[in-house]
N, C-alpha and C positions, 0 to 999 in steps of 0.2 A: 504494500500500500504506500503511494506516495505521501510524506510527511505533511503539513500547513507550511505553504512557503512564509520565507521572512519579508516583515512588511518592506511597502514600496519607500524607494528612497526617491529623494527630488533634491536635488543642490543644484551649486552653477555649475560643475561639470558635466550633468543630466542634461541643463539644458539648453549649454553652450554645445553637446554633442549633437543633441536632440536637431536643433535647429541648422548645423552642420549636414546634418545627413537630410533635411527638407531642401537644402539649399542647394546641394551637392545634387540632387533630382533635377531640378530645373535645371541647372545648369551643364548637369550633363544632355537633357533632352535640346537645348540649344547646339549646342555643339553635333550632337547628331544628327540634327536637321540642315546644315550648314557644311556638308562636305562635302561639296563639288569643286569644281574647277582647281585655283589655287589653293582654295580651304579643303584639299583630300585628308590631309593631315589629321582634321577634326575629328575622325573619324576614332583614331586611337586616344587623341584628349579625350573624347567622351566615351569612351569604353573604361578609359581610367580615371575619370572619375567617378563615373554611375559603379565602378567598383572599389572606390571610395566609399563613397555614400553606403552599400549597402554591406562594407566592410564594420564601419562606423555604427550601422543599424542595430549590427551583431550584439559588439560590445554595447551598446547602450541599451540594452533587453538584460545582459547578463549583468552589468552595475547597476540599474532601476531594481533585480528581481522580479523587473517581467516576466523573463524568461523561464519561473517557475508555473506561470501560467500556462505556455506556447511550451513547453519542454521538447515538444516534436522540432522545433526547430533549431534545439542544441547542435552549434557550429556547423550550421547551414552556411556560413558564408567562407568555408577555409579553402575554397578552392580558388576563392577571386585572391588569396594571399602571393599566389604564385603568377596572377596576370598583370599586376600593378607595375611592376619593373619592368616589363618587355613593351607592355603598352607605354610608357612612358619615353625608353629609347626608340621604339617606333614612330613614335610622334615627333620627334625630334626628327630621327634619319628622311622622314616621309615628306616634313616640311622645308628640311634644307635643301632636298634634290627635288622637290616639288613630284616627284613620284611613289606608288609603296611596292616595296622591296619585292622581290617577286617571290621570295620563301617567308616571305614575313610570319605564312599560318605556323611556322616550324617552334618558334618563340613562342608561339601560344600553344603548345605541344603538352609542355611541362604542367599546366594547369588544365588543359583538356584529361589526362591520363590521371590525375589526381581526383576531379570528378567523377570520373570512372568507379575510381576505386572509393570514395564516400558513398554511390551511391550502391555499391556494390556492399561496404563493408560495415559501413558507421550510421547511413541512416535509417536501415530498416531495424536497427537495433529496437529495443523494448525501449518503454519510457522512464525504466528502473535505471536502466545503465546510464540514460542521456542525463536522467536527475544528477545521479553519482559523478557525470562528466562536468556538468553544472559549477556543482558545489567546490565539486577539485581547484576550480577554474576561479571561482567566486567569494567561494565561500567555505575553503579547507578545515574552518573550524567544525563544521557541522556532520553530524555523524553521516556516514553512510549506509545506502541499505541493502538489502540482500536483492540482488541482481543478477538474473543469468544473462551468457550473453555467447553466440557463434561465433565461432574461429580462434585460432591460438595466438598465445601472445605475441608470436612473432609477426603475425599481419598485422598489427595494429604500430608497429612502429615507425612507419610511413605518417601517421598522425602525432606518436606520442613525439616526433623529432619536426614536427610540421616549421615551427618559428626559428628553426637552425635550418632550414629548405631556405626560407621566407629573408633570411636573414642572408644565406648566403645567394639568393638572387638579384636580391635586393644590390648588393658589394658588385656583383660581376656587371650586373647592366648598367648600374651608375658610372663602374670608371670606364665602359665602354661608351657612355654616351659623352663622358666629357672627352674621351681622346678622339671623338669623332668630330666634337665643337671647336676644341684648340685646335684639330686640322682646318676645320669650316673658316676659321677666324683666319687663321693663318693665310690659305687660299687665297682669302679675299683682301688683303691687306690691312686688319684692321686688330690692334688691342685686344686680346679677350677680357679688359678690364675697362673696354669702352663705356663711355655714360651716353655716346650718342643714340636714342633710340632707334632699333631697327630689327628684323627678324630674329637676326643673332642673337642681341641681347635680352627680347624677350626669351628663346629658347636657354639661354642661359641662365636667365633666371629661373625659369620654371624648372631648371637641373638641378640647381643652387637648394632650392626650398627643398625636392626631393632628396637632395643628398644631406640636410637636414633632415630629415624625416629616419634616415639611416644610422644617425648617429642618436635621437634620440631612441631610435627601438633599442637600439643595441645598450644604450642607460639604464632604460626599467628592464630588460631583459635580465640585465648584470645585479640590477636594483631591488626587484620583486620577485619572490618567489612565484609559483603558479604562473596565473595571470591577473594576480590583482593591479597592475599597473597598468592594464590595457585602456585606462580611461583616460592615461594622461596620451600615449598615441595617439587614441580616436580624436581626442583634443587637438592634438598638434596636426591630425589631417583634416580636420574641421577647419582650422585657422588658414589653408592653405588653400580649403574650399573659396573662405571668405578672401583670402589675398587676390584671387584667382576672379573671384565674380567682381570685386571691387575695382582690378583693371579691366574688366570686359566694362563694368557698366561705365567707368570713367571716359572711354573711349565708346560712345554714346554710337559714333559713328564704325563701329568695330565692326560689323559687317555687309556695309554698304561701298558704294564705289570708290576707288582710288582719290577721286578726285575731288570728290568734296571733303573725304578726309586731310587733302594737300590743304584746300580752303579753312579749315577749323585751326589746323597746326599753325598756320603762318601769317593769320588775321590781325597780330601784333605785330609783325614783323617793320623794323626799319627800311629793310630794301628798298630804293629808291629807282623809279624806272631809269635813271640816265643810269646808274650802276649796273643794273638790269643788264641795259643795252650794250655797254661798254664788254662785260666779262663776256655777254654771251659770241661778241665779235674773239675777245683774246683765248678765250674758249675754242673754238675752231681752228683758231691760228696755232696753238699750241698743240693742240691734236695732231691734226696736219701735218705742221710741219719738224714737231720734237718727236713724236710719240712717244709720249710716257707711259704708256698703255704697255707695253713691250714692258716694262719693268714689272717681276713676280710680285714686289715688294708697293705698288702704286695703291694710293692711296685718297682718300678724299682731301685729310688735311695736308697731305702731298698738294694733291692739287690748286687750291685754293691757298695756298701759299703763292704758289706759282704766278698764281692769276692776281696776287696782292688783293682776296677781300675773305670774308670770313667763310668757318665751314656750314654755318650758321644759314648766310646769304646765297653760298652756291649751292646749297643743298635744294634750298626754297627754287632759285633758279631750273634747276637740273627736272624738278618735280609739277615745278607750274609750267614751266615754258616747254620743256619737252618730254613732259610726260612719262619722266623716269625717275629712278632711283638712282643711286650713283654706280649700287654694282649692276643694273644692267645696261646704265651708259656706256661703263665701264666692258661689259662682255661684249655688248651691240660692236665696239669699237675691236674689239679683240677676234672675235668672230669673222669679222669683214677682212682683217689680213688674213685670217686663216685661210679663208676662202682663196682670196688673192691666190695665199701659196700652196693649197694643193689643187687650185687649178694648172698651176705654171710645169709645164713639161717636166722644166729642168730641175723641179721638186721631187721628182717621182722617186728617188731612189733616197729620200730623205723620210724616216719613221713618221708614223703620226703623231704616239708620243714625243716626236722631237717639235713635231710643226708645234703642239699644244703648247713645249718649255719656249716654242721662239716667241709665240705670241703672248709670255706670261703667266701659263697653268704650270703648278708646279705638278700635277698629278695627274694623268690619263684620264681617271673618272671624269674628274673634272670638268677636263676640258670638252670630251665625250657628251655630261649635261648640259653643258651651257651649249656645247655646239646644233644637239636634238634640239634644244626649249626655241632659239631663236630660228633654225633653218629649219625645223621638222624630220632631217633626216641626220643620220651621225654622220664624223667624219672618214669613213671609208667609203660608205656610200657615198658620202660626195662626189670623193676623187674619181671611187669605179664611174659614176655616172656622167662627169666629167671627161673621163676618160673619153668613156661609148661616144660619146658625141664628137669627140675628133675624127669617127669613122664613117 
């Protein structure tokens, strides 16, 4: 017979979770409705969030003592523990190449085969064991009761070692995602300790707050027995929900066109049309005829040095007047010699990863993305098709 659960609890970590995991809903359903085109990326944001949120849901059933009512639903949510980190690096890799990986499902493997085995092993359990698995969790003071339950002890070690799974995926795909970023940064010539806003640096941050989130598990894990500390993580991914919706809602205009988000950003600005007109002439002139575009290392405040006005002003320029950002002013321009030189006969016997290092990519991929997103086809096709047509 299952015992009178203990009464319900309510504080501010209840209902700073509570309201975390409402929040975490929404905003995962935005994100999901929002992954086309540019925004494919959104796709793994809101898979990792909404398992968030319903990570979050978990723990805040087992600290309220809900969960003595819902007992059927004793650690329903451990399999979303293994898709947080891959979704996360996914979302990152998806939105810097503006494509998703073509084995990405492979990442989500680990927590697919884990569901398997919950619903294989741990949920059709009896309500006695889930009680017992409860209190383990919850509330280790409280006796436990007599409970049968299928399989030996050794199947169940895949659960009873779940937060060393969770803990060491958590390690692999963070520093995989940042050696992926300080390449991204590097590629593009820019700081990975930029304050300039831009793709990068949002993805940076949102790496940043994760690999927080890595270091506080690993605290209470070292900190609390059982899992009585699960309520300060669900807290800290709560707050990350709110850091998370508080830049979505700040940027009012976050997923509408390019270009009246240029209009909102730059509606203070000093730029002054003769300045305007002035850099946009020495702008061409220096393209032309320096190319500093050829340099792996080229940069914004590179440039706008060059051109004597701020990175401030040419950024606004670059974004209002021609409809770009810097890195793909920057590839538009880099692309275009490519082209140049594996049209040219006498390029034929020169690599394509060399043509990519002439025009500035320090890396094949690289050069490979930027050269599909702006021409539609890569650069071998080019050439071969280049080629065919001298015939």
């Amino acid at each position: 017979m299952i015992p009178v659960s203990p009464p319900i609890r309510t504080d501010l970590f209840s209902l700073f979770i509570l309201l975390g995991c409402v929040q975490g809903l929404i905003l995962a359903y935005v994100f999901l409705t929002h992954t086309r085109g540019s925004n494919r990326s959104n796709l793994f944001l809101g898979i990792l969030i909404l398992a968030m949120a319903v990570i979050i849901s978990d723990v805040w059933l087992g600290y309220t003592n809900y969960m003595f009512r819902v007992l059927w639903l004793v650690d329903f949510s451990e399999p979303l523990n293994l898709l947080m980190a891959p979704t996360a690096f996914l979302y990152t890799q998806t939105g810097l190449n503006q494509r998703i990986p073509k084995r990405a499902w492979l990442h989500l493997m680990p927590s697919a085969i884990y569901l398997v085995y919950m619903c294989v092993l741990v949920y059709p359990q009896g309500l006695e064991f889930k009680y017992n698995s409860n209190i383990g969790s919850f509330h280790p003071e409280l006796e436990r009761i007599a409970a049968t339950r299928y399989g030996s002890d050794w199947m169940f070690q895949p659960k009873w070692h779940i937060n060393d799974l969770t803990f060491a995926s958590m390690v692999v795909y963070t520093v995989a995602g940042f050696v992926f970023l300080v390449r991204a940064f590097r590629q593009r010539g820019v700081s990975f300790f930029s304050a300039e806003k831009s793709s990068l640096t949002w993805f940076r941050d949102i790496s940043l707050q994760l690999s927080f989130l890595v270091l506080v598990f690993f605290i209470v894990r070292v900190s609390f027995p059982h899992d009585l500390g699960d309520h300060i993580i669900a807290a800290f991914i709560s707050l990350i929900i709110y850091i998370t919706s508080f830049t979505v809602l700040r940027k009012s205009l976050f997923f509408q066109e390019p270009n009246d988000r240029v209009m909102r950003k730059y509606e203070k600005s000093s730029l002054t049309p003769e300045i305007q007109s002035a850099t946009l002439g020495k702008l061409q002139a220096v393209m032309l005829a320096e190319q500093p575009f050829l340099d792996p290392g080229f940069s914004l405040p590179a440039l706008s040095k060059r051109l004597g006005v701020s990175t401030h002003h040419l950024s606004q320029i670059l974004n209002e007047e021609l409809k770009q950002s810097f890195f793909d002013f920057l590839g538009a321009y880099r692309i275009r010699e490519a082209q140049r030189l594996l049209a040219d006969e006498a390029n034929a016997y020169i690599k394509i990863e060399e043509i990519g290092q002439m025009v500035g990519y320090n890396s094949k991929s690289a050069f490979n993305t930027a050269f599909r997103k702006i021409t539609g086809t890569t650069p071998s096709e080019y050439r071969k098709k280049y080629a065919n047509q001298k015939f």
